[in-house]
C-alpha positions as CSV (number, residue, x, y, z in Angstrom):
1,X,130.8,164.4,102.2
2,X,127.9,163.3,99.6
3,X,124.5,163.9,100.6
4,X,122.2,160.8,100.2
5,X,120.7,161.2,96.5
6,X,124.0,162.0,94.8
7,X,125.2,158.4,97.1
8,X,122.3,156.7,95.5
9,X,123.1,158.0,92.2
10,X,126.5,156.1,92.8
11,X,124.5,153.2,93.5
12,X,122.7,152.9,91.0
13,X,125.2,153.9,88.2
14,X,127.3,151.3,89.4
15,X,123.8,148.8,89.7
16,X,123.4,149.3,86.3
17,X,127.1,148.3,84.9
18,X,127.1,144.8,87.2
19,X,123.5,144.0,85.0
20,X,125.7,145.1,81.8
21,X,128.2,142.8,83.5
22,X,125.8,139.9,84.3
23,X,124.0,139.6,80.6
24,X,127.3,139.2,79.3
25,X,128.8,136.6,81.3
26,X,125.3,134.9,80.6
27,X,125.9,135.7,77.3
28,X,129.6,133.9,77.3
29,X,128.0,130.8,79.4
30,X,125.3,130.2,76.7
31,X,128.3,130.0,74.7
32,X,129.7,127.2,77.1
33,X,126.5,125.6,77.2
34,X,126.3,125.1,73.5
35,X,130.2,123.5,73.9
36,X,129.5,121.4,76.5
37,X,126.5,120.0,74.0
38,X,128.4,119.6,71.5
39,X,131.3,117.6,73.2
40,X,129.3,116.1,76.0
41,X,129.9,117.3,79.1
42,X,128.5,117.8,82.1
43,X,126.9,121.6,83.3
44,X,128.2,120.6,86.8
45,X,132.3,120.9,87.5
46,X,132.0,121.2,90.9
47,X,136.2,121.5,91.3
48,X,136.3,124.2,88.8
49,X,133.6,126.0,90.8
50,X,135.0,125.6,94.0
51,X,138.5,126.9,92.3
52,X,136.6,130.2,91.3
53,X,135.3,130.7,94.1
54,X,138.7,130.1,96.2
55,X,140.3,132.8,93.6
56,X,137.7,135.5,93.2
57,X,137.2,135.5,97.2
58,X,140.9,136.3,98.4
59,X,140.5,139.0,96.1
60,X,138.0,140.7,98.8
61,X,139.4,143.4,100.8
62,X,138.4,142.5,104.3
63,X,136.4,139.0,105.4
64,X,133.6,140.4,105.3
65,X,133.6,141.4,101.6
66,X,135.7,137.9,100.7
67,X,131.9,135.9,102.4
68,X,129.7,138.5,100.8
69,X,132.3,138.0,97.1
70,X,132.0,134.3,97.4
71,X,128.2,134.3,98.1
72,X,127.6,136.3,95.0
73,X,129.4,134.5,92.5
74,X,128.0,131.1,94.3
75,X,124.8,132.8,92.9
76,X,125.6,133.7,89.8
77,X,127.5,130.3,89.2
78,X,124.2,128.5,90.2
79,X,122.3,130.8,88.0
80,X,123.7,130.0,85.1
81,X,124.4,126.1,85.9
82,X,120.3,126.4,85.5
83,X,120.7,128.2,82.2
84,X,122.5,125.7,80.6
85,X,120.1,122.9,82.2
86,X,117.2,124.5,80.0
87,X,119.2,125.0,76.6
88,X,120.3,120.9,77.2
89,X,116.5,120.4,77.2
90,X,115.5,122.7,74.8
91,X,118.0,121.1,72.4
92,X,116.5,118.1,72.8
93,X,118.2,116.0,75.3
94,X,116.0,114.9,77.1
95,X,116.1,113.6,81.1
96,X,115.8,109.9,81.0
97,X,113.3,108.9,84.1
98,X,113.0,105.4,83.3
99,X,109.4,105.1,84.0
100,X,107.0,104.2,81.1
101,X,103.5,105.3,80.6
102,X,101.2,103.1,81.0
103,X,96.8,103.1,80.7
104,X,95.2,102.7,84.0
105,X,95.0,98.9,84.9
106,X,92.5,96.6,85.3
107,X,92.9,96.3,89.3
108,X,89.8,93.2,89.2
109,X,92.7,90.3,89.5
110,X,95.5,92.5,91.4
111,X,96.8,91.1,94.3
112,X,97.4,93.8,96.5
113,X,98.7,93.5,100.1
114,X,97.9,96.0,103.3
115,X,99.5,95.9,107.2
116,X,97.3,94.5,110.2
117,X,94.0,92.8,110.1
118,X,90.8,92.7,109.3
119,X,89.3,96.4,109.6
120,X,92.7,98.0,110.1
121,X,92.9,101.6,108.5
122,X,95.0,99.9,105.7
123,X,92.8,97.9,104.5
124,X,90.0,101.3,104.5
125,X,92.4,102.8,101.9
126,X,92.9,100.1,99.5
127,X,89.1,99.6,99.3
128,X,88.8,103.0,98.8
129,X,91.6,103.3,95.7
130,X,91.1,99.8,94.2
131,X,87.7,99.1,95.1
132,X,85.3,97.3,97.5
133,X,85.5,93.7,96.0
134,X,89.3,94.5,95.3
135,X,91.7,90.7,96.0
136,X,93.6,92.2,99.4
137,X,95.3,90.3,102.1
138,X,96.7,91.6,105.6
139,X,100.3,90.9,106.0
140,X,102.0,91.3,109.7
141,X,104.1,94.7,109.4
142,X,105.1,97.7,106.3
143,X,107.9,95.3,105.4
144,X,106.4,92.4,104.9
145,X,104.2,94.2,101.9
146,X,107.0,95.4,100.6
147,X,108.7,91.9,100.2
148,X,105.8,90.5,99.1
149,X,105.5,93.0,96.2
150,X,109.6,91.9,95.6
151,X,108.8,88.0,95.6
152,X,106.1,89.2,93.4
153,X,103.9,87.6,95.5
154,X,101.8,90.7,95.4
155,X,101.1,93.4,92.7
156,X,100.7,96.5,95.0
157,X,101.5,97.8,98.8
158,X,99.3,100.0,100.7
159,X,101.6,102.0,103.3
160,X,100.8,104.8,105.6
161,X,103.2,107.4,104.9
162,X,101.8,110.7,106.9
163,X,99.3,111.7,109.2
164,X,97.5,115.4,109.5
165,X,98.2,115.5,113.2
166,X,101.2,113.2,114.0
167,X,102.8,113.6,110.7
168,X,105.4,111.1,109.1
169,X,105.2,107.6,109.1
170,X,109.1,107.1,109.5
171,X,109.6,103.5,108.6
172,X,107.8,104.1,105.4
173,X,110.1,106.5,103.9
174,X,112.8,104.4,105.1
175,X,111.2,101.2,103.0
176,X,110.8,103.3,100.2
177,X,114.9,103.9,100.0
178,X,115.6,100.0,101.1
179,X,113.3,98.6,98.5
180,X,113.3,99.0,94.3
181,X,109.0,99.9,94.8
182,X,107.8,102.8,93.6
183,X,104.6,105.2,93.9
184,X,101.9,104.9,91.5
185,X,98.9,106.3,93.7
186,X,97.8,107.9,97.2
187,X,94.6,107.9,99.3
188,X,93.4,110.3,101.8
189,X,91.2,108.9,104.6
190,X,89.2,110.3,107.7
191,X,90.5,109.0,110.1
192,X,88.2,108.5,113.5
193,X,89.3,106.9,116.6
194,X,87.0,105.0,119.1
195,X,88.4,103.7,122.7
196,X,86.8,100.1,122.2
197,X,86.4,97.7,125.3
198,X,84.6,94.5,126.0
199,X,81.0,94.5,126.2
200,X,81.1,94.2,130.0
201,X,83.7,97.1,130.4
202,X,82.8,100.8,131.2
203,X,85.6,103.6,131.3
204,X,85.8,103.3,134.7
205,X,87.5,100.0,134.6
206,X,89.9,100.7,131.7
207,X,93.2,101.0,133.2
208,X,95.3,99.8,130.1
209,X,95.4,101.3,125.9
210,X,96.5,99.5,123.3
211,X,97.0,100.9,119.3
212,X,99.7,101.7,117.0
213,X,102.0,104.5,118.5
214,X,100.6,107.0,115.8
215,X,97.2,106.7,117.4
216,X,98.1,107.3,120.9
217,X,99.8,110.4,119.5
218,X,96.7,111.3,117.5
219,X,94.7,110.8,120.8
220,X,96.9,112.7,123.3
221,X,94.5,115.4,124.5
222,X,91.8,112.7,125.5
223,X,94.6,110.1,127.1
224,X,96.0,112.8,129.3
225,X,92.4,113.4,131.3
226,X,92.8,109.9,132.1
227,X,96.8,109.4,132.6
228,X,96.5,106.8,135.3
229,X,95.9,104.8,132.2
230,X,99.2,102.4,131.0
231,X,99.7,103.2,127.1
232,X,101.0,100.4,125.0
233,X,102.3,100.5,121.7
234,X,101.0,97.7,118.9
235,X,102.0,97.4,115.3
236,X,98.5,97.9,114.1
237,X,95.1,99.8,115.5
238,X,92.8,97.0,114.6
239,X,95.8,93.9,116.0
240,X,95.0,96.1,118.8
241,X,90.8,95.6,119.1
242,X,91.7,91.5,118.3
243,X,93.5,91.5,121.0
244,X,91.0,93.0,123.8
245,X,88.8,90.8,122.1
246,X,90.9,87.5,122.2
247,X,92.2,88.1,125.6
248,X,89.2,89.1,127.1
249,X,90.3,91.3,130.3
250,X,87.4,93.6,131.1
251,X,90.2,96.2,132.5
252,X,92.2,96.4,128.6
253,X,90.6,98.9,125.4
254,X,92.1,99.8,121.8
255,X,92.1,103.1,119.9
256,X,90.8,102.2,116.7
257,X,87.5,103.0,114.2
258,X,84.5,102.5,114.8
259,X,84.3,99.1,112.5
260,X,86.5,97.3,114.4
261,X,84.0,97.2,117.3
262,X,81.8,95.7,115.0
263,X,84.1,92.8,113.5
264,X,85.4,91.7,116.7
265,X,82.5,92.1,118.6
266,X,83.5,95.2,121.0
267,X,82.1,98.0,122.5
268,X,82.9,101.6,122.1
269,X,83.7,103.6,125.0
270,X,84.0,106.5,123.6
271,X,83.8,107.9,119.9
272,X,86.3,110.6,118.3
273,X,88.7,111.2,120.6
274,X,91.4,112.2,118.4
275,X,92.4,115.7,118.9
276,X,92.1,116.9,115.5
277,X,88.6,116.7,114.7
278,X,89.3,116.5,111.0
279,X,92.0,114.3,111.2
280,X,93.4,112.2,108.1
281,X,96.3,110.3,107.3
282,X,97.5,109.7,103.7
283,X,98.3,106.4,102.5
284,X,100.3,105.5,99.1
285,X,99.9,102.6,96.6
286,X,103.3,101.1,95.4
287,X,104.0,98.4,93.0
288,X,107.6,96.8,91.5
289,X,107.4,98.4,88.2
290,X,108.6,102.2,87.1
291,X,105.2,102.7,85.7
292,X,102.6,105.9,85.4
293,X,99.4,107.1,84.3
294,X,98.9,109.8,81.7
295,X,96.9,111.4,84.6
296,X,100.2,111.2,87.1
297,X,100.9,114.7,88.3
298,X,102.5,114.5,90.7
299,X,106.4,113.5,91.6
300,X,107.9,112.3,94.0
301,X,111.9,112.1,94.6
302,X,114.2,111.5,97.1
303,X,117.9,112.5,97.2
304,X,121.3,113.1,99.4
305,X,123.5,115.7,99.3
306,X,127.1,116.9,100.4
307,X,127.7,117.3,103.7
308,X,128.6,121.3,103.2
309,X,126.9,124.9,104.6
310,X,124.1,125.9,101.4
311,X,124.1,122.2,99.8
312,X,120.2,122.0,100.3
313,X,119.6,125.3,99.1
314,X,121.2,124.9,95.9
315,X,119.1,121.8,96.1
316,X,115.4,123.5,96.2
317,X,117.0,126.5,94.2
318,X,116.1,124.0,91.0
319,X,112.6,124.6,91.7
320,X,112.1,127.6,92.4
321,X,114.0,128.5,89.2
322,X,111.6,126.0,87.4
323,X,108.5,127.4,89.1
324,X,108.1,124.2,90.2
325,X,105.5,123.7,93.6
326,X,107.0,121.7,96.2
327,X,104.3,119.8,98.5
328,X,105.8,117.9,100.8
329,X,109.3,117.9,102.0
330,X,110.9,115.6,104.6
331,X,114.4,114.3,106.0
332,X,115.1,111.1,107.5
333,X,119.0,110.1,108.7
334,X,121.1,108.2,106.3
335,X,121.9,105.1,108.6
336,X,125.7,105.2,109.3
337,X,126.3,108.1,108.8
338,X,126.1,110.2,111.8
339,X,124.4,113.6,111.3
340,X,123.7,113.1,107.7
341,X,120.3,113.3,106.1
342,X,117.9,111.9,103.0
343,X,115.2,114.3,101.8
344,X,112.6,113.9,100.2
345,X,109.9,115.9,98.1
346,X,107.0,115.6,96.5
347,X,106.1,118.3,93.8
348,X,103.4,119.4,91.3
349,X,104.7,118.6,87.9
350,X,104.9,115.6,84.8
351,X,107.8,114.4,83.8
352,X,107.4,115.5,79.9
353,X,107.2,118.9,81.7
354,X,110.2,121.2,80.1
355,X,110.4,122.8,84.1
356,X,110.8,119.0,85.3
357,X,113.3,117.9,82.7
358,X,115.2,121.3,83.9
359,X,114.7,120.1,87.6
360,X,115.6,116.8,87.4
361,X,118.6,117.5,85.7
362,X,120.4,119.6,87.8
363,X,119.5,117.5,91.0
364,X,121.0,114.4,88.9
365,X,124.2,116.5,88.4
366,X,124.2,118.3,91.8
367,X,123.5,115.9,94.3
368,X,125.5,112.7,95.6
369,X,123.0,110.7,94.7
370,X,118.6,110.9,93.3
371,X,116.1,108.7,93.1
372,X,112.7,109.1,91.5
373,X,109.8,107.2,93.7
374,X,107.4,107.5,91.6
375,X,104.8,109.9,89.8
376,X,100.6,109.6,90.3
């Protein structure tokens, strides 16, 4: 029997002919690459791939090597599927995004549309991205902004999409996928809830909540020390203040900010009871045009993939092989279709970027179907 260094000696002899090996099948696939340029064809044959893979795995002598033969040529398939992305782009072919630069506009006669009512958290971020005396109007729920940005009855949206503490606004991402809007700005706000009551009221007589399911979740630790309290969902936090206000009843409070007491006239009953002390929630800006700043650096995408083991993988494999730094990433179930999912991703990047181009390339080739949602 071999003693362990003359073992590792075999090792790394044979180590050392599979990189021989490897730089010259890269070698041969630059070669394809440069073909496929030249006649027009797609990096991305997925039946010839899964044909390889079929033929060099029955070629393993036991199961375990036939998994471990097919999950190394996957890898070296994929590797050099990203190869030939970067010589498409550094011939010059480059990614067509279909957005168009654009200077920063003149937001003074924008109509721009937010969810809720007067003093709703909405209407907090819009002043703070388009400005104090900015034209803004409340509209009933998310969808209705979006619409109103299709019937171009308004030039931008502002929609919650994630909170520090209760995390993703759901609906929002969904919207973003039903409707042709796209991203062109985000805002980051504080956000502090209040338990607001009628003048009259004191805790003691509260024995029903009312705000927006995301701020009862945002409140949790202070609503379970008093969970003989009913807690009732609303579309909106400040809907929720109007409507202590309106109806009056001495026994009924919102979770909402501390400006709402003051517009509709209420008391608060208690400040910051959110859990997270340093709580925020992000808001983006979306309009109906495929437009960006020169300033936009960040991207955001969404995309579906086959429903197969290692699909997603070979999805973020593009950037991490781009060196590319993913921000956000989230999935949401593709309706109908029972245990399937959309992700999305935000990441660091401009789209003149060679690593984007690269990126965005092989998740146009690789996955069912991509969607750019906007850069900012």
């Amino acid at each position: 029997m071999k003693d362990l260094l003359e073992l590792r000696k075999d090792i790394d002899r044979i180590d050392h002919e599979i990189v021989r090996l490897y730089e010259e099948r890269m070698g041969i696939s630059k070669q394809v690459a440069e073909y496929k340029i030249a006649n027009g064809k797609p990096v991305f044959d997925k039946q010839r791939e899964v044909e390889k893979l079929e033929d060099l795995s029955s070629l393993g002598s036991s199961e375990f090597n036939s998994k471990g033969i097919r999950e190394l040529f996957d890898q070296i398939m994929t590797i050099s599927r990203k190869k030939q992305y970067q010589l498409l782009t550094e011939s010059g072919l480059k990614e067509d995004v279909g957005f168009v630069q654009k200077d920063m506009p003149d937001f003074s006669s924008a109509r721009i549309v937010f969810q809720g009512v007067e003093g709703a958290y909405s209407q907090q971020a819009m002043k703070e991205f388009f400005g104090a005396d900015c034209n803004g109007h409340p509209v009933a729920t998310w969808k209705d902004a979006m619409e109103a940005i299709k019937n171009q009855e308004a030039d931008f949206a502002v929609l919650p999409i994630e909170n520090s503490s209760a995390g993703i606004v759901s609906e929002n991402y969904d919207l973003l996928v039903e409707y042709d809007n796209y991203i062109v700005g985000d805002q980051i706000i504080k956000i502090d809830h209040s338990l607001l009551g009628l003048d009259e009221a004191s805790l003691e007589d509260i024995s029903c909540v009312y705000s927006h399911p995301q701020a009862l979740m945002q409140c949790s630790d202070f609503l379970e020390e008093h969970s003989n309290w009913e807690k009732l969902s609303f579309s909106n936090t400040a809907m929720a203040a109007k409507k202590v206000k309106d109806e009056g009843l001495k026994n009924q409070a919102a979770i909402a900010g501390s400006i709402t007491a003051d517009i509709y006239g209420l008391k608060v009953l208690e400040k910051a009871i959110q859990n997270n002390k340093n709580n925020c929630t992000r808001f983006i800006i979306v309009t109906g045009k495929k437009v960006y700043t020169k300033e936009a650096s960040r991207i955001s995408i969404c995309f579906e993939i086959p429903h197969e083991s290692g699909s997603l993988y070979h999805m973020l494999s593009h950037f991490i092989y781009n060196n590319l730094n993913m921000t956000n990433i989230q999935s949401r179930p593709i309706q109908n279709r029972n245990w399937e999912y959309r992700f999305f991703i935000d990441f660091e990047g401009r789209f003149e970027d060679t690593a984007v181009q690269n990126a965005l390339r092989g998740l146009r080739e690789e996955t069912t179907s991509l969607r750019i949602l906007g850069t900012y």
